[in-house]
C-alpha positions as CSV (number, residue, x, y, z in Angstrom):
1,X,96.2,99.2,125.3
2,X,99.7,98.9,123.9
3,X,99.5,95.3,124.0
4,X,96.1,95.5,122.1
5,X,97.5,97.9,119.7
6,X,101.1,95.7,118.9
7,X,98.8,92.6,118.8
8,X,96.8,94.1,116.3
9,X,100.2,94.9,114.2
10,X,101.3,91.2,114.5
11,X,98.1,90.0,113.9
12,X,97.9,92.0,110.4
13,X,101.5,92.5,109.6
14,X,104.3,90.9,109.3
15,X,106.1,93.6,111.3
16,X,108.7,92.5,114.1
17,X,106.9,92.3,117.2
18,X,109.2,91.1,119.9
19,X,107.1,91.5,123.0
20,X,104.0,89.7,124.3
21,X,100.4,91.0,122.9
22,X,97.2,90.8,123.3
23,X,95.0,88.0,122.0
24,X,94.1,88.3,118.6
25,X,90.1,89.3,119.6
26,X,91.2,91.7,122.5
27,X,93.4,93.2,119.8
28,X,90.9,93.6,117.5
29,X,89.8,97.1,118.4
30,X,92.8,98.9,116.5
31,X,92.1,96.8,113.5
32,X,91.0,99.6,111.9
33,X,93.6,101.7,112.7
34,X,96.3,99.1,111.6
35,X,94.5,99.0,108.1
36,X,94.0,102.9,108.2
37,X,97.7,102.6,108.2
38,X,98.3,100.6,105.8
39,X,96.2,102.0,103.2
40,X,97.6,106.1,104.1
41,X,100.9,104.3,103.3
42,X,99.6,103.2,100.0
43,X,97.6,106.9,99.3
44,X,100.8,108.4,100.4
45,X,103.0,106.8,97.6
46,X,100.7,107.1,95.0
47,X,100.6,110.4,95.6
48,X,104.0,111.4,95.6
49,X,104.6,109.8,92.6
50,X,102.2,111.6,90.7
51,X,103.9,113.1,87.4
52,X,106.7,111.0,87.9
53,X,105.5,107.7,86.9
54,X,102.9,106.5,85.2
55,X,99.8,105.5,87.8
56,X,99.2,101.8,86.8
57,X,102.9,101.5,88.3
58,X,102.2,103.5,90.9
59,X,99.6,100.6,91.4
60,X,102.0,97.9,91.0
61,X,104.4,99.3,93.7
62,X,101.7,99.9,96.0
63,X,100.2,96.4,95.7
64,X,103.8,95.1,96.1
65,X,104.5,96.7,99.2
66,X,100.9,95.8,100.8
67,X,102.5,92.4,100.1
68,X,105.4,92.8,101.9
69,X,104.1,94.4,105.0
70,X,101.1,91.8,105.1
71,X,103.1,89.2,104.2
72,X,100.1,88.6,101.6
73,X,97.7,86.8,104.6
74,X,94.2,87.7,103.2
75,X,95.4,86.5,99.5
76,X,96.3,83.3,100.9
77,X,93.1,83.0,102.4
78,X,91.5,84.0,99.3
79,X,93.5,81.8,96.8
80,X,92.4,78.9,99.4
81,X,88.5,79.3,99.7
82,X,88.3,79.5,95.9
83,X,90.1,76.1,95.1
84,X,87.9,74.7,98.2
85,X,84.4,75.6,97.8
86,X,84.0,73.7,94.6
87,X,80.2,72.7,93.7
88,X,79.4,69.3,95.7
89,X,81.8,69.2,98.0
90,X,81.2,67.8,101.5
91,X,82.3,70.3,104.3
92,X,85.2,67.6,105.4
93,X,87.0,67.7,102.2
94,X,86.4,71.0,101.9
95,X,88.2,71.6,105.4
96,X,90.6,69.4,104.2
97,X,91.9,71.5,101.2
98,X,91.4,74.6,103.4
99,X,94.3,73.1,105.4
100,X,96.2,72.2,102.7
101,X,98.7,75.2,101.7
102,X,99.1,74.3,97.9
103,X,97.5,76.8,95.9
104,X,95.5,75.0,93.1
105,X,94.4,76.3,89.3
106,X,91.1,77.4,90.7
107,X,93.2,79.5,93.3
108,X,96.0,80.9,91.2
109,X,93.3,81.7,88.4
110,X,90.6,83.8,90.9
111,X,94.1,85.4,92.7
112,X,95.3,86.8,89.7
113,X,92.3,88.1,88.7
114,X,91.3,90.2,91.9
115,X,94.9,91.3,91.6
116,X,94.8,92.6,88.6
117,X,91.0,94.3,89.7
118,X,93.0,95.9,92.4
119,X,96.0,96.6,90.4
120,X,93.3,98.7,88.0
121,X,91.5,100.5,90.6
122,X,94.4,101.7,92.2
123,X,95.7,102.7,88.5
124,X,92.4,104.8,88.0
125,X,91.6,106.3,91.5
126,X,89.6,109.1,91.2
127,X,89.2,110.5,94.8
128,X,92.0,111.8,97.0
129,X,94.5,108.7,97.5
130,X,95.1,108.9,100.9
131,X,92.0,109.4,102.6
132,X,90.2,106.5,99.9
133,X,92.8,104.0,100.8
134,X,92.9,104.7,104.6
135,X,89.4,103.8,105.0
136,X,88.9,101.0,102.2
137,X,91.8,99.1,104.4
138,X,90.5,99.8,107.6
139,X,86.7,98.5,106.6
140,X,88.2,95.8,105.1
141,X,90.2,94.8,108.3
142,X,86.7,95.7,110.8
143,X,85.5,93.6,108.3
144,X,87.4,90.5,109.8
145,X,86.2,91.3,112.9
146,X,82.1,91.7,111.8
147,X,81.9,88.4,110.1
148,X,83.8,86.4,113.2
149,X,81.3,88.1,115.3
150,X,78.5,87.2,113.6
151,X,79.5,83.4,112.1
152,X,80.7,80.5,114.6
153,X,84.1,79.1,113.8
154,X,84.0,76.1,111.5
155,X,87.1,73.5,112.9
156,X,90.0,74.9,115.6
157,X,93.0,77.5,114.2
158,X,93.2,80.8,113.6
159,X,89.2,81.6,112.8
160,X,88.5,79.8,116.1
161,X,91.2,81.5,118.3
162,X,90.2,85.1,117.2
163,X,86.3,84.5,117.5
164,X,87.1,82.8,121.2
165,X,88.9,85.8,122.1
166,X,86.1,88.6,120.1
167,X,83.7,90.3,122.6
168,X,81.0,92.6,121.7
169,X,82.4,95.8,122.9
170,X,85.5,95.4,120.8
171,X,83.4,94.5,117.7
172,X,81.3,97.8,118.2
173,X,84.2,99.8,119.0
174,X,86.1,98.8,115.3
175,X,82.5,99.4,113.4
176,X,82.3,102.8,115.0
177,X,85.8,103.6,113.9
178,X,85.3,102.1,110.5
179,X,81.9,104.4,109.9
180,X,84.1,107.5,110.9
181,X,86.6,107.0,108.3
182,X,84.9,105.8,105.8
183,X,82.8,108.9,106.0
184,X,85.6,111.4,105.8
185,X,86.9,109.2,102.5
186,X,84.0,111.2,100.5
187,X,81.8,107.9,99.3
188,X,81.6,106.5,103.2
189,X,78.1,105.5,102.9
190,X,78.3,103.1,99.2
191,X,81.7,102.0,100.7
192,X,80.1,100.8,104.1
193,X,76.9,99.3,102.9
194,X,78.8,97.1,99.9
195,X,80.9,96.3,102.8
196,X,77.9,94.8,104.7
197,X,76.4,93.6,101.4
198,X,79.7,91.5,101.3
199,X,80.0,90.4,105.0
200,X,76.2,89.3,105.1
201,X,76.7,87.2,101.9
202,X,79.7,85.8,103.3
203,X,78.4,85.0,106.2
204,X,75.4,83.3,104.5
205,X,77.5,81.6,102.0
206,X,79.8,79.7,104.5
207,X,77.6,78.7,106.9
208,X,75.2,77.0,104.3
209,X,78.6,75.2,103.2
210,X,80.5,74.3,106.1
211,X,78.6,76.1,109.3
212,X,80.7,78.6,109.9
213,X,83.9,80.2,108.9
214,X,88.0,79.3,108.8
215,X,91.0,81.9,109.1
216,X,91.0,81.5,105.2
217,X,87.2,82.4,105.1
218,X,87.9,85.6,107.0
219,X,91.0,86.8,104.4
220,X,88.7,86.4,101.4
221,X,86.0,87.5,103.3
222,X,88.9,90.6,103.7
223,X,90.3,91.3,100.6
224,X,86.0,91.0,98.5
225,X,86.1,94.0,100.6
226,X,89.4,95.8,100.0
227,X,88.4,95.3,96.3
228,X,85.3,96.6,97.0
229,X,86.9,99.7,98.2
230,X,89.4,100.4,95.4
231,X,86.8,100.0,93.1
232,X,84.4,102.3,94.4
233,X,86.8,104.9,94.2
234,X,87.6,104.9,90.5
235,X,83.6,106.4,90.1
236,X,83.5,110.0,89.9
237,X,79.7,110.3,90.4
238,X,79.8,108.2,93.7
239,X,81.8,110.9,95.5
């Protein structure tokens, strides 16, 4: 299990892992817990500096050191899909700039904008920061594992080595923790089924476009939830 659990952390991270882990599917189970993590991190620092700073840089910090830790992998992916799936494409030359690690206008343009959505919602939480962020970040990462389970891999890399290595049981296991901490975040039901609103629409989305989804398909995939997440929180009633 320690394997599992490290792989998980390289998998998500960019935190020094300097023994051999699990594959990335066998790992996939503590995906939830990794992204718990992550987001109590994030809760925790926005709220200890409550009445120090102002919260929109509260926000900032905690967006910057998400970045750091992640080494930004899901907005990479993100940036990617929107400069790729352009209207008429054909799924080769969409593959093509997939692979490609330029970031275009259409890429830059859509990243700073979910940025700056993210930026916002963290600025206007409403609900307890650390529990909200705990389980928006670990629905977003059991996310990554619900949409390789249910879309084939389009093409070999990353997408293909995690859904070769993906088995059921592990699947089930990260949507059972996900449920459990999303319902202790105090809006666990909207959070989970925009969640699967997202995935299924995903999931629809790329296979009608290239039959199934990329490593950069799964970050966007990702981070639509993440945003998700931090939005939902910033809405009073929906607690």
């Amino acid at each position: 299990m320690i394997r599992r659990l490290l792989g998980a952390t390289q998998f998500l991270t960019l935190l020094p892992v300097r023994v051999q882990t699990a594959s990335p599917g066998q790992s996939a189970i503590f995906f939830p817990l990794v992204g718990a993590v992550l987001g109590g991190v994030g809760g925790f620092v926005l709220h200890a500096l409550d009445g120090f700073v102002p919260r929109a840089m509260a926000g900032v910090l905690v967006l910057g050191i998400w970045a750091v830790i992640t080494g930004g992998l899901h907005e990479d992916g993100f940036a990617d899909v929107c400069d790729a799936f352009r209207a008429g494409r054909s799924r080769e030359k969409i593959l093509s700039i997939l692979k490609d690690s330029r970031i275009g206008a259409h890429g830059a343009l859509a990243l700073i904008l979910i940025t700056i959505a993210r930026w916002q919602a963290l600025a206007s939480i409403a609900a307890e920061p650390v529990w909200a962020l705990a389980a928006t970040l670990a629905v977003s990462r059991t996310s990554l594992v619900v949409i390789t389970w249910l879309t084939p891999p389009a093409g070999g890399g990353l997408g293909f080595e995690f859904s070769r290595t993906l088995n059921t049981s592990a699947t089930l296991a990260t949507i059972i923790q996900a449920v459990i901490l999303a319902l202790f975040s105090g809006a666990g039901v909207l959070l989970i089924w925009g969640s699967a609103v997202i995935i299924v629409g995903a999931r629809i989305y790329f296979l009608r476009r290239i039959g199934g989804v990329t490593g950069d398909c799964l970050g966007a995939t990702c981070l639509l939830v993440e945003t998700w997440g931090l939005i939902l929180f910033t809405c009073p009633p929906c607690m």
